[in-house]
C-alpha positions as semicolon CSV with decimal commas, in nm:
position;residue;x (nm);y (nm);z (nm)
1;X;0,275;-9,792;-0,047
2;X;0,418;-9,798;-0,442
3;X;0,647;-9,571;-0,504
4;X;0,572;-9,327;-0,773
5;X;0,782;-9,359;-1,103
6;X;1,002;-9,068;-1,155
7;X;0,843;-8,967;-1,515
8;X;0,514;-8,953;-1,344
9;X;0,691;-8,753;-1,019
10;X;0,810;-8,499;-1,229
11;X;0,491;-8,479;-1,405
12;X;0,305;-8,411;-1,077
13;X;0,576;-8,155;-0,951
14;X;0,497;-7,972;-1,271
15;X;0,106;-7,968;-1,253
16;X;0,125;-7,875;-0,883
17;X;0,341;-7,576;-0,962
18;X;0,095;-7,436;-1,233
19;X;0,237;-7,584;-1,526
20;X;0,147;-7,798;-1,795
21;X;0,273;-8,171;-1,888
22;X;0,463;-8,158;-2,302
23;X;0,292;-8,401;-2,488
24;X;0,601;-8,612;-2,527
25;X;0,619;-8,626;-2,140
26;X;0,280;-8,755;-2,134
27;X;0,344;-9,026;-2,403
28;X;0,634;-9,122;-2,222
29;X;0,386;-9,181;-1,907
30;X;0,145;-9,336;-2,133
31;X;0,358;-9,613;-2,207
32;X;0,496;-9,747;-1,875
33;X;0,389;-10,035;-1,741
34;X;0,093;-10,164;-1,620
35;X;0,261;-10,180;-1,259
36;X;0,307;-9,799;-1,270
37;X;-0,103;-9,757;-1,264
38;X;-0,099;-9,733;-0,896
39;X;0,118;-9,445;-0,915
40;X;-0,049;-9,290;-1,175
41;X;-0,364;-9,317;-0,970
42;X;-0,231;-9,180;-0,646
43;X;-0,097;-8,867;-0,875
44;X;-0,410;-8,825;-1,011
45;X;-0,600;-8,827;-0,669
46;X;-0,308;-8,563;-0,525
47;X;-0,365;-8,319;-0,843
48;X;-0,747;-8,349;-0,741
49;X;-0,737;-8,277;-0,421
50;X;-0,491;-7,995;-0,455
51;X;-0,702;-7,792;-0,760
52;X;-1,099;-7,923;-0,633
53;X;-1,043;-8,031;-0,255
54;X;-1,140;-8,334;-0,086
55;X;-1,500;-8,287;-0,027
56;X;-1,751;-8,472;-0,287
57;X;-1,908;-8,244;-0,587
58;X;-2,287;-8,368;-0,589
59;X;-2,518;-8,287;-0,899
60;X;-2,903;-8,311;-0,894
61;X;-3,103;-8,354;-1,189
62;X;-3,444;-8,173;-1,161
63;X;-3,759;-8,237;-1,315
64;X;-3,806;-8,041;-1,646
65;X;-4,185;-8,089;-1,650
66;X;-4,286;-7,987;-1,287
67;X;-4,376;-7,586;-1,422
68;X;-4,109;-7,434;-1,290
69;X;-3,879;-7,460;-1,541
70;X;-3,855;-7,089;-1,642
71;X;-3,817;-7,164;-2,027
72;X;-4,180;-7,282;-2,197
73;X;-4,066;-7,649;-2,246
């Protein structure tokens, strides 16, 4: 497992907790290295699943012109 740079630890403490990331911060995450991505990623994911959940959000797209579209397309 990578270990997650502190920058981008502190960053995810903060989210988690309700807060917001300063811009500076997020500059400062911005520009580490490439080799920090996997971090970044696994941060990302934990955010996720901690505000939406793990489940899968599906969308359908439904057919405009099959009359029941209750506008007068």
């Amino acid at each position: 497992m990578h270990a997650i740079h502190p920058r981008i630890q502190s960053a995810l403490e903060t989210v988690l907790a309700g807060g917001t990331v300063s811009p500076e911060a997020a500059m400062e995450i911005a520009l580490l290295p490439d080799s920090e991505t996997p971090g970044l990623l696994l941060a990302a994911r934990t955010i996720r699943r901690a505000f939406l959940g793990a489940a899968p959000h599906n969308c359908a797209i439904v057919n405009a012109k099959s009359g029941r579209c209750s506008e007068n397309c």
